[in-house]
TIDODO-197905 format. One line per 10 residues: number of its first residue (from 1); their letters; for each residue x, y, z of C-alpha. Coordinates in Angstrom, 1 decimal. Example, Ala and Ser with C-alpha at 12.3 -4.5 7.8 and 13.67 -1.06 7.14 Angstrom:
<guzas>
1 = AS = 12.3/-4.5/7.8; 13.7/-1.1/7.1
</guzas>
This chain:
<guzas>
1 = XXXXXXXXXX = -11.9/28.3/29.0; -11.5/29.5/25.6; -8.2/26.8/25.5; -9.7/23.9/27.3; -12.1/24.1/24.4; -9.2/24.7/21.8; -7.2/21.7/23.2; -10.8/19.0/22.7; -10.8/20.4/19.8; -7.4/19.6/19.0
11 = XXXXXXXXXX = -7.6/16.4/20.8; -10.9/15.3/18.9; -9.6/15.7/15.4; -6.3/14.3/16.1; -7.6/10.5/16.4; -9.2/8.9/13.6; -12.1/6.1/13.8; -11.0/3.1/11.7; -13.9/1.8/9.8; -14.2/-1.9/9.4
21 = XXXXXXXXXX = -15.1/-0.8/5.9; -12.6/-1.5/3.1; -12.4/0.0/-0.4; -13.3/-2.3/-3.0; -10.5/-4.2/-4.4; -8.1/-2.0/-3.6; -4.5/-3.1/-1.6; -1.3/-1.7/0.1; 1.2/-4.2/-0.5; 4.8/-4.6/0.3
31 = XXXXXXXXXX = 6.8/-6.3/-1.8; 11.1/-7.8/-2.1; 13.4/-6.0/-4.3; 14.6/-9.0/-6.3; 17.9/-10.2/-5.6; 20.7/-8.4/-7.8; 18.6/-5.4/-8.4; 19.2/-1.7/-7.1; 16.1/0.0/-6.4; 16.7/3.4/-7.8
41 = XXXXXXXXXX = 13.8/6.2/-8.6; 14.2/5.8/-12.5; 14.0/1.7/-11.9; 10.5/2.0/-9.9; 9.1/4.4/-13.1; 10.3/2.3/-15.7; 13.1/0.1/-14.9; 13.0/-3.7/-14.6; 11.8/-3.4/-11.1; 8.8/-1.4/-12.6
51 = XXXXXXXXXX = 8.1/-4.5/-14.5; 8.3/-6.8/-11.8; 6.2/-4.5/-9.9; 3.8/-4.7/-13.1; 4.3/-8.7/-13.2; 3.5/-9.3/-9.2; -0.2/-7.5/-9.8; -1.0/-9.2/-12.7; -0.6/-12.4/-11.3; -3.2/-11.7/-9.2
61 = XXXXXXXXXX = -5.5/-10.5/-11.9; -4.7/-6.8/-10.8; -2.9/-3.5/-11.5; -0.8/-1.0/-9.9; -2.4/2.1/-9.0; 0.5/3.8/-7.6; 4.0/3.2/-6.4; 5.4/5.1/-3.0; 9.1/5.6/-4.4; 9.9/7.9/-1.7
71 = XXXXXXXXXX = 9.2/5.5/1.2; 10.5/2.4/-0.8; 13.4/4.1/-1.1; 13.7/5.2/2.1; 13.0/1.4/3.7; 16.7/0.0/4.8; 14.8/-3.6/4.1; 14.7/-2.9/0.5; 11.1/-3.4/-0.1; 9.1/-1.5/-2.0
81 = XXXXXXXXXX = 5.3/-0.5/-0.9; 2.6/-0.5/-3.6; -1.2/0.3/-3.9; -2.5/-2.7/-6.2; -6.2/-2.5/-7.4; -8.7/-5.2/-9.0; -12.0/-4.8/-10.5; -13.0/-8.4/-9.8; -12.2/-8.9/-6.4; -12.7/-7.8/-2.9
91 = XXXXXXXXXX = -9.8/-6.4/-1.2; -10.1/-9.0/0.9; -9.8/-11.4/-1.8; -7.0/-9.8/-3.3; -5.2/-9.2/-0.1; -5.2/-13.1/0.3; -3.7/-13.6/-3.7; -1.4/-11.6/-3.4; 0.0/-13.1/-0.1; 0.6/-16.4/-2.3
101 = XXXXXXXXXX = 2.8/-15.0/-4.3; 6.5/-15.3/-2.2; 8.1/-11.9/-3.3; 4.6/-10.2/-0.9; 6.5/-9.5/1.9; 2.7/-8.1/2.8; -0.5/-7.3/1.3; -3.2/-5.6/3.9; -7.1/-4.2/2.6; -7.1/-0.6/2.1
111 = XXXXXX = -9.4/0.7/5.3; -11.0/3.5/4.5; -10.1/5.9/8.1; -12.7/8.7/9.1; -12.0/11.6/11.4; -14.1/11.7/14.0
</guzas>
């Protein structure tokens, strides 16, 4: 008995309950390595794909809040996943600016995930 009730347990803390509710203005993004350049850990801190990085949230009137070097790295594609943040805009909204741009391989509304 005592691991029947172990295992729900388990078993109810092992799926999370996606909310429909999203963070305000806040984005996980994928973006292309530009052509030429070798993404390297020093060139996502401050490299010239740092500044590209920089460039692509700015043009849509946001900022980056943190880079995931590790799994960017990691990716065989080359891209490079980002969590992009704006004070003026919902995440929806900013999801759907930064898809404009052509180098946003992706850009998806940060859900906020609760364990049930």
């Amino acid at each position: 008995m005592k691991l029947l009730a172990l295992f729900m347990a388990v078993l109810c803390f092992s799926f999370p309950a996606f909310s429909g509710e999203t963070a305000k203005g806040e984005v996980l993004a994928v973006l292309r390595t530009p052509q030429g350049m070798c993404l390297t850990e020093e060139s996502l801190k401050n490299g010239e794909i740092r500044k590209y990085i920089d460039l692509t949230a700015v043009s849509a009137d946001a900022r980056v809040v943190s880079i995931f070097d590790s799994l960017s790295l990691l990716n065989k594609e080359g891209n490079i996943f980002v969590f992009i943040a704006s004070d003026k805009m919902t995440s929806e909204e900013l999801a759907s600016e930064l898809k404009k741009n052509p180098n946003v391989v992706s850009a998806s509304p940060n859900r906020k995930v609760y364990i049930q």
